[in-house]
C-alpha positions as CSV (number, residue, x, y, z in Angstrom):
1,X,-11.4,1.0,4.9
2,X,-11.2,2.9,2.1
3,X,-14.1,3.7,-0.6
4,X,-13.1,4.8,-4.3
5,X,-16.2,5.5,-6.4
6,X,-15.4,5.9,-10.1
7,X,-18.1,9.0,-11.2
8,X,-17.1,8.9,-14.7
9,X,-14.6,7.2,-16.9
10,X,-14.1,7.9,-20.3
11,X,-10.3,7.9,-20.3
12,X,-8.1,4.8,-21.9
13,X,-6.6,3.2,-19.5
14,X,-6.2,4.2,-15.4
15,X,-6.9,0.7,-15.0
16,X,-7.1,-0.1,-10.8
17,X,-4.7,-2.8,-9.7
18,X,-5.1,-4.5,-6.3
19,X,-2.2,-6.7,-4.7
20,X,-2.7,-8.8,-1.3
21,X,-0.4,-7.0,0.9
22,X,-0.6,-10.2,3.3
23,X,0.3,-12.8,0.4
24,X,3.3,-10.4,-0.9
25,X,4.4,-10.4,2.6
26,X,4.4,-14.4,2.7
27,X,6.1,-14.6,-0.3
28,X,8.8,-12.0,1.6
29,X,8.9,-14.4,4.7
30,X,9.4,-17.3,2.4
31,X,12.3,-15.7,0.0
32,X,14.1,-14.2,2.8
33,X,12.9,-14.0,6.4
34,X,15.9,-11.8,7.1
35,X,14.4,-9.5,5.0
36,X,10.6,-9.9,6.5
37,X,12.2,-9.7,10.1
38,X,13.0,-6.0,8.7
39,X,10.2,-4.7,7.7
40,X,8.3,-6.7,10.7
41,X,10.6,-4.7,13.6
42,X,11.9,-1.6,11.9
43,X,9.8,1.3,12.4
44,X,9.8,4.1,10.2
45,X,8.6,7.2,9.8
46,X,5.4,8.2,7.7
47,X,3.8,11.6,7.1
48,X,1.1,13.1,5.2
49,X,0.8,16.9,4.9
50,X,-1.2,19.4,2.9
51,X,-2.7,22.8,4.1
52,X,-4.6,21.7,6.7
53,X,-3.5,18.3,7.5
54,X,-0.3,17.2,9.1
55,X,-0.8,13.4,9.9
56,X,2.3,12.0,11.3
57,X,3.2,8.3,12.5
58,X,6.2,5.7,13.4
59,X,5.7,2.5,12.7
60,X,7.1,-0.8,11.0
61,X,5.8,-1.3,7.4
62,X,4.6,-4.6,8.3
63,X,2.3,-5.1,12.0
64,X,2.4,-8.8,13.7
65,X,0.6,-10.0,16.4
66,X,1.8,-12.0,19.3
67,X,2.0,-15.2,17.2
68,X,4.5,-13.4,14.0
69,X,1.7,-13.1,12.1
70,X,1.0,-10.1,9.6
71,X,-2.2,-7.7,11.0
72,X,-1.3,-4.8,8.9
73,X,1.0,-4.1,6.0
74,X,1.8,-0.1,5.3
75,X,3.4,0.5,1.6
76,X,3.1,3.9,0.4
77,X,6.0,6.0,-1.5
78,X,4.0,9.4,-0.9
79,X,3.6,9.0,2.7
80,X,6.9,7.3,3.6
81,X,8.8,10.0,5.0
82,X,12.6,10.8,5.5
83,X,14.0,6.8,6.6
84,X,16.4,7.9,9.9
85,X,17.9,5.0,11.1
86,X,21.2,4.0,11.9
87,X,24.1,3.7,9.4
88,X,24.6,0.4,10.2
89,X,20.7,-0.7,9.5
90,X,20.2,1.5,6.4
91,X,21.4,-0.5,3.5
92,X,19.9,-4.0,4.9
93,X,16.7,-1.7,5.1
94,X,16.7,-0.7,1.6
95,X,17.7,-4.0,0.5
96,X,14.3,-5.6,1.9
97,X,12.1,-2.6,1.3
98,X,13.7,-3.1,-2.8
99,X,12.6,-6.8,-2.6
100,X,9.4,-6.5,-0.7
101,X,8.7,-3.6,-3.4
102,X,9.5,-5.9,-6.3
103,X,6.9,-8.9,-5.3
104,X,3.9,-6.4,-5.0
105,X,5.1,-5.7,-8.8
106,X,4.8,-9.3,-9.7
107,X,1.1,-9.6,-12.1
108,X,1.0,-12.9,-11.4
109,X,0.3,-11.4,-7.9
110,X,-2.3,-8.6,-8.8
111,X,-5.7,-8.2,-10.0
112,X,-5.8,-5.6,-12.2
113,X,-9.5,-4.3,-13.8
114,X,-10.8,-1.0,-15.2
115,X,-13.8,0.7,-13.0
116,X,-16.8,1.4,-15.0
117,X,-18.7,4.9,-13.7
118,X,-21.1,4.2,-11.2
119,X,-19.2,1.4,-9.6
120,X,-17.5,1.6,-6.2
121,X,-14.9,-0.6,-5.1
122,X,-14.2,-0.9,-1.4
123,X,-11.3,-2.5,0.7
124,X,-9.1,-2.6,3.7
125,X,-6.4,-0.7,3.4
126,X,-4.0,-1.6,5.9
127,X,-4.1,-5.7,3.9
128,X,-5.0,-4.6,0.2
129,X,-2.5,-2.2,-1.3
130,X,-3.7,-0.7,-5.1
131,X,-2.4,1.8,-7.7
132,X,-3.1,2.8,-11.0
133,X,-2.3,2.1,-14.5
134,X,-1.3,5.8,-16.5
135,X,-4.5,6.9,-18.6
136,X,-4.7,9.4,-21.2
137,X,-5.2,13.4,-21.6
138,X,-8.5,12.5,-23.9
139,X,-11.6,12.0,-22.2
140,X,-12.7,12.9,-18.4
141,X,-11.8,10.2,-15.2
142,X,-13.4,11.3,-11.7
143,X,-12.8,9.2,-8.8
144,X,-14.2,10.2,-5.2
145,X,-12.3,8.8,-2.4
146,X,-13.9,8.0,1.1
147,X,-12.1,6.4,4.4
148,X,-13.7,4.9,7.7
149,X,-12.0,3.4,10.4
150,X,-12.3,-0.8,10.8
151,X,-14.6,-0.3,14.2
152,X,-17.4,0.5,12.2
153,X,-16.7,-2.3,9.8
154,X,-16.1,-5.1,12.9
């Protein structure tokens, strides 16, 4: 779960947008399944690292459970790490990563709304993926982020 409370806005623009990873992964499944099948069985590698932290994990960008059905979806240019697969497999992986990347771009697809200080926004990261709009030098933005794992939540 992860927790963004806006402190203080005054910025144009920075706009949140929120995108239903499961939906854009439906819409993959329906416009190719070849592609879906991908991104359903290829594991990759993903790694976050900063001074203290070196989080590290392999695992395909989109979990099923036993009955093909999408549990968790994992989209994240700054913590995909360096794609190692085999020569063969690397262009058909690009290919549906590409298209998978272009539906979460689709508006008709996204909720997009500015946060006003004071509110908090709150939402499972591993189904609702989210980014920002650019906002401008003039004025002061302050977001605090928080994360908790989904026992607490269940």
């Amino acid at each position: 779960i992860q927790l963004l409370h806006c402190l203080e806005s005054s910025t144009a623009g920075g706009e949140s947008i929120l995108q239903d990873g499961f939906m854009a992964a439906k819409v993959l499944r329906n416009e190719s399944p070849e592609h879906f099948e991908i991104l359903s069985r290829q594991w990759i590698n993903y790694r976050f690292q900063d001074s203290t932290t070196d989080l590290q994990s392999r695992v395909a960008m989109f979990e099923v459970n036993d009955l093909n059905e999408v549990i968790k979806v994992r989209f994240n240019n700054r913590s995909i790490d360096t794609i190692k697969l085999e020569p063969s497999r690397v262009k058909a992986f690009y290919a549906a990563y590409r298209h998978y990347a272009e539906i979460i771009e689709r508006e008709d697809l996204q909720i997009t709304f500015k946060l006003a200080a004071g509110e908090l926004m709150m939402f499972d990261n591993t189904r609702v993926l989210h980014a920002r709009k650019a906002y401008s030098d003039g004025g002061l933005r302050h977001l605090q982020g928080a994360y908790s794992d989904l026992d607490g939540l269940y």
